[in-house]
C-alpha positions as CSV (number, residue, x, y, z in Angstrom):
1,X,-65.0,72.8,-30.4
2,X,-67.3,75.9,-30.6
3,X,-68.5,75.9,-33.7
4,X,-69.5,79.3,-33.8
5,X,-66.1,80.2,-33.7
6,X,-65.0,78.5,-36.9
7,X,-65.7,80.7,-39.0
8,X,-62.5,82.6,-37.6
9,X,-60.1,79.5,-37.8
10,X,-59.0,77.5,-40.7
11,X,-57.9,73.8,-40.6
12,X,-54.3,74.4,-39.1
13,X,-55.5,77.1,-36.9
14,X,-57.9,74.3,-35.6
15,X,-55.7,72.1,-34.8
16,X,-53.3,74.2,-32.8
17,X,-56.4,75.3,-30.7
18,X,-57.5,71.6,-30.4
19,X,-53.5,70.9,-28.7
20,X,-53.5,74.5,-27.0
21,X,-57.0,72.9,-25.5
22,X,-55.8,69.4,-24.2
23,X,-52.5,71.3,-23.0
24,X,-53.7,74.5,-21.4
25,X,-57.3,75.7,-22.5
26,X,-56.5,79.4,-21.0
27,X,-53.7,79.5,-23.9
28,X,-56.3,78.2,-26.5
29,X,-58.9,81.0,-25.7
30,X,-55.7,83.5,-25.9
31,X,-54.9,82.5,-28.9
32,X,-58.4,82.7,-30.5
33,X,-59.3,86.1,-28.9
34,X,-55.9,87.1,-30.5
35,X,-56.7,86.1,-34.3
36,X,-60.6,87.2,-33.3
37,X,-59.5,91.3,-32.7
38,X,-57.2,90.9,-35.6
39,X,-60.3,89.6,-37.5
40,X,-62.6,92.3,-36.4
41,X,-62.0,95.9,-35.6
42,X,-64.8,96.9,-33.3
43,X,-65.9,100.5,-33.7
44,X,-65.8,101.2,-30.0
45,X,-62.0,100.3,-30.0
46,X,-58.8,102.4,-31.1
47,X,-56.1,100.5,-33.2
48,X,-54.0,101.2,-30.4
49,X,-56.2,99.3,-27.6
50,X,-56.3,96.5,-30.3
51,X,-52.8,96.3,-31.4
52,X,-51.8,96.0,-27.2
53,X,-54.7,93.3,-26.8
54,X,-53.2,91.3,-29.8
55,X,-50.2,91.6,-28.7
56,X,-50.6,90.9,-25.2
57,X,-52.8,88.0,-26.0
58,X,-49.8,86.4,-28.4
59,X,-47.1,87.3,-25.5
60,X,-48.7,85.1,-23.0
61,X,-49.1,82.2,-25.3
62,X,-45.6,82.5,-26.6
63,X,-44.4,82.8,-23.0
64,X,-46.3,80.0,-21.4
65,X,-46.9,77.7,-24.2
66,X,-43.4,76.4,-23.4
67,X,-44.6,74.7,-20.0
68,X,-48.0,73.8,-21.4
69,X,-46.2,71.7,-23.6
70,X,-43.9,70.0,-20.9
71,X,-40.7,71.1,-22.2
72,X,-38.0,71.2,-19.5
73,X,-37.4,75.1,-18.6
74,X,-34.1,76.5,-17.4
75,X,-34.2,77.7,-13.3
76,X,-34.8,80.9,-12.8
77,X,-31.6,82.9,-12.2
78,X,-32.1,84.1,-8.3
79,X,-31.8,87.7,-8.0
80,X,-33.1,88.5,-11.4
81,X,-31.8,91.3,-13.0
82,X,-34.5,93.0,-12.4
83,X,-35.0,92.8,-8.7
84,X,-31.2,93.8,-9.1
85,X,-31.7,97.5,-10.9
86,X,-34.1,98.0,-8.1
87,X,-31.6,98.2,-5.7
88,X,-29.2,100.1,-7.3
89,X,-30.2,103.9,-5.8
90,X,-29.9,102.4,-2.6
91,X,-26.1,100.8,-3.4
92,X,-25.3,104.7,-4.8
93,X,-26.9,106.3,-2.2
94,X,-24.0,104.1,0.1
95,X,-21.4,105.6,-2.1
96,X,-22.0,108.9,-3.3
97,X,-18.4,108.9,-4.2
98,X,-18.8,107.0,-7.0
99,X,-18.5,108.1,-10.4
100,X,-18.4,105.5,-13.4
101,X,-18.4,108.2,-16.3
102,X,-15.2,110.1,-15.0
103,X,-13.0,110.1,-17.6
104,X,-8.8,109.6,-17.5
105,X,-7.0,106.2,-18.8
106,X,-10.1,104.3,-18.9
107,X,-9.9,102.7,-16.1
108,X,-12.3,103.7,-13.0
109,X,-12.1,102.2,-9.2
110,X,-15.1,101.2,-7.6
111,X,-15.9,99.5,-4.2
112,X,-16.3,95.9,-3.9
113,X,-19.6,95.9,-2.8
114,X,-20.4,97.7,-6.3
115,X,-18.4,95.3,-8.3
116,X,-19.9,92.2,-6.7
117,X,-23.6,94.1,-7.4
118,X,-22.4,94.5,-11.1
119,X,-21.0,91.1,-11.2
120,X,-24.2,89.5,-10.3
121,X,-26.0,91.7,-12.0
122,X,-24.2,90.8,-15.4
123,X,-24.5,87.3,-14.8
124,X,-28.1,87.4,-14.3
125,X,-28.7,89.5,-17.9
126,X,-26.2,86.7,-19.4
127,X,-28.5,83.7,-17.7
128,X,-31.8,85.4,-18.8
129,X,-31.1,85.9,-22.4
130,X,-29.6,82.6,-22.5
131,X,-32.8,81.2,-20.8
132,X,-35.0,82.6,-23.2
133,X,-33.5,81.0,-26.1
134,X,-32.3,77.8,-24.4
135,X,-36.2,77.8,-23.7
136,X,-37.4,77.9,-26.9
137,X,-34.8,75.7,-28.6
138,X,-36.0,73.2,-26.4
139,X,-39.6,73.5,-27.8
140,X,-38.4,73.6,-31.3
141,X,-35.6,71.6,-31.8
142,X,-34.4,68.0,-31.4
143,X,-31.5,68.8,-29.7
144,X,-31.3,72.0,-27.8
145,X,-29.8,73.9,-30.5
146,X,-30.6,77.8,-29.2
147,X,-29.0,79.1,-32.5
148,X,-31.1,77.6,-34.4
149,X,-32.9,79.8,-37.6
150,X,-36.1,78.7,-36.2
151,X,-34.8,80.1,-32.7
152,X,-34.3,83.3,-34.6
153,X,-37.6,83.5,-35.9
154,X,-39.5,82.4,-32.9
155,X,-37.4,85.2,-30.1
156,X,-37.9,87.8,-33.0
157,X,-42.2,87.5,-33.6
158,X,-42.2,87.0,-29.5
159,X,-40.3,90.9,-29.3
160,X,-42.8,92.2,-31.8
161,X,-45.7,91.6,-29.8
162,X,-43.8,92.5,-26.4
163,X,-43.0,96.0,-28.0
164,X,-46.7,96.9,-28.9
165,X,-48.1,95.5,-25.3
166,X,-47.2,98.0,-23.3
167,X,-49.2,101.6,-23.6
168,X,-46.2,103.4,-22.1
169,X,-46.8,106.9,-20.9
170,X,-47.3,108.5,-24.6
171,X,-49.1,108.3,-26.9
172,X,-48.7,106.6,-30.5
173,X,-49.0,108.2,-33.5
174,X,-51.5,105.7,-35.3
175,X,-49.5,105.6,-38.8
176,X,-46.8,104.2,-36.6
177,X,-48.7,101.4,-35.6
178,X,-47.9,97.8,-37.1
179,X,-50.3,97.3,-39.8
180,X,-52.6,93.7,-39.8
181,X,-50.4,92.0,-42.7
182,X,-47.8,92.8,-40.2
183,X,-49.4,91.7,-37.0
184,X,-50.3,88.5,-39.0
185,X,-47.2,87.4,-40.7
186,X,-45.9,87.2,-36.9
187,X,-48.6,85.6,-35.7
188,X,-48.3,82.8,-38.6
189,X,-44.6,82.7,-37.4
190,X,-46.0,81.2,-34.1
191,X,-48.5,79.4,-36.2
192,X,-45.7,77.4,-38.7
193,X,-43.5,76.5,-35.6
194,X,-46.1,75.7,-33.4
195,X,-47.9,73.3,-35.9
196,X,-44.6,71.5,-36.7
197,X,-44.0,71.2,-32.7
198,X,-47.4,69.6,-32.1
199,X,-47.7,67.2,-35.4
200,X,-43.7,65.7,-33.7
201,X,-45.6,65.9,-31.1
202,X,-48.6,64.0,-31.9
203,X,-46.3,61.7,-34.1
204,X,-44.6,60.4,-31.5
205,X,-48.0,59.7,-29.1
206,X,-49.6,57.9,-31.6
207,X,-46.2,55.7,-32.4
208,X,-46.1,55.3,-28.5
209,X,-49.7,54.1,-28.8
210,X,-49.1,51.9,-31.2
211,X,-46.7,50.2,-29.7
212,X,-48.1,49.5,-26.2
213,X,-51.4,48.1,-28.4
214,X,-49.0,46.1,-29.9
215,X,-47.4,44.3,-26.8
216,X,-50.9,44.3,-25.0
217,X,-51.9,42.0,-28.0
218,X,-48.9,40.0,-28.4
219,X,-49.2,39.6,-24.5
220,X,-52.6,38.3,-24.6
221,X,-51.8,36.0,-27.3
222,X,-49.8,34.5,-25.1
223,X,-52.1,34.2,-22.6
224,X,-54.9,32.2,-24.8
């Protein structure tokens, strides 16, 4: 460890960078250069740069933190929903006809090659959001349980920094900006789960350890 970057990071904080280190060292240095902006507010930089840096910083370590730690990850659904919308003006452009906001009994006929499109495409937004949480609950939990309160918690800091990465094509009134005490109480939420996901973690390596020192002895025991 650095150790002119302790000043920055208290004893838990060190630790999750030690296991983001041995895991992915990328994520560590993300992490740190996260809690370093929040730290500091360099003149030359607007709270706006700084909130999107934070936040893009946490982002990527929520996102990939996941894999870093070897927890089985669902399949990607294949077309994503997104590569989906993008072919949607072409499918209208096919059938100019259509028109899904007439109104009458409620009830509106479309082709079958735009019900299959919205089929698919409604399966796909049901398998991503169900991915995401699936994800995480298998990070945090025992057994896979994606409604989980620490599920909750864990989705809900991850959208907080996703909202304030992205500049958009506007700008942001600063007093609408999330405030530091903000910014940090979802950061410790990533902190607290985290910690308890790599002291199981630990826990169970060391009890692992342990036991294989334990044969290898009794084994060589034998052997004398």
């Amino acid at each position: 460890m650095n150790e002119e970057r302790s000043p920055w990071l208290d004893e838990r904080r060190l630790r999750l960078v030690d296991a983001l280190e041995e895991r992915r060292p990328e994520l560590a240095n993300m992490y740190e250069s996260a809690l370093i902006l929040l730290e500091a507010a360099p003149g030359w930089m607007n709270g706006r740069t700084r909130v999107s840096l934070i936040s893009h910083a946490m982002r990527e370590v929520m996102n990939r933190v996941l894999g870093a730690m070897g927890r089985p990850t669902t399949p990607v659904f294949k077309p994503t929903s997104s590569d989906q919308i993008k072919k949607l003006p072409d499918l209208l452009v096919r059938h100019p006809e259509l028109d899904l906001e007439r109104g009458g009994d409620g009830q509106v006929a479309v082709p079958a090659e735009v019900a299959s499109a919205m089929a698919r495409l409604f399966k796909a937004a049901v398998h991503e959001k169900r991915r995401v949480r699936g994800d995480v609950a298998a990070l945090l939990t025992d057994d896979g349980n994606d409604g989980h309160a620490a599920v909750d918690r864990w989705v809900a800091a991850k959208a907080f920094f996703v909202k304030w990465t992205h500049l958009h094509d506007h700008e942001v009134d600063p007093s609408s900006l999330p405030s530091d005490p903000e910014i940090l109480t979802n950061i410790a939420i990533f902190e607290e789960l985290f910690d308890g996901v790599i002291t199981a973690f630990f826990a169970r390596k060391h009890a692992v350890e342990d036991l294989l020192a334990e044969i290898n002895a009794t084994e060589g025991s034998a052997d004398e």
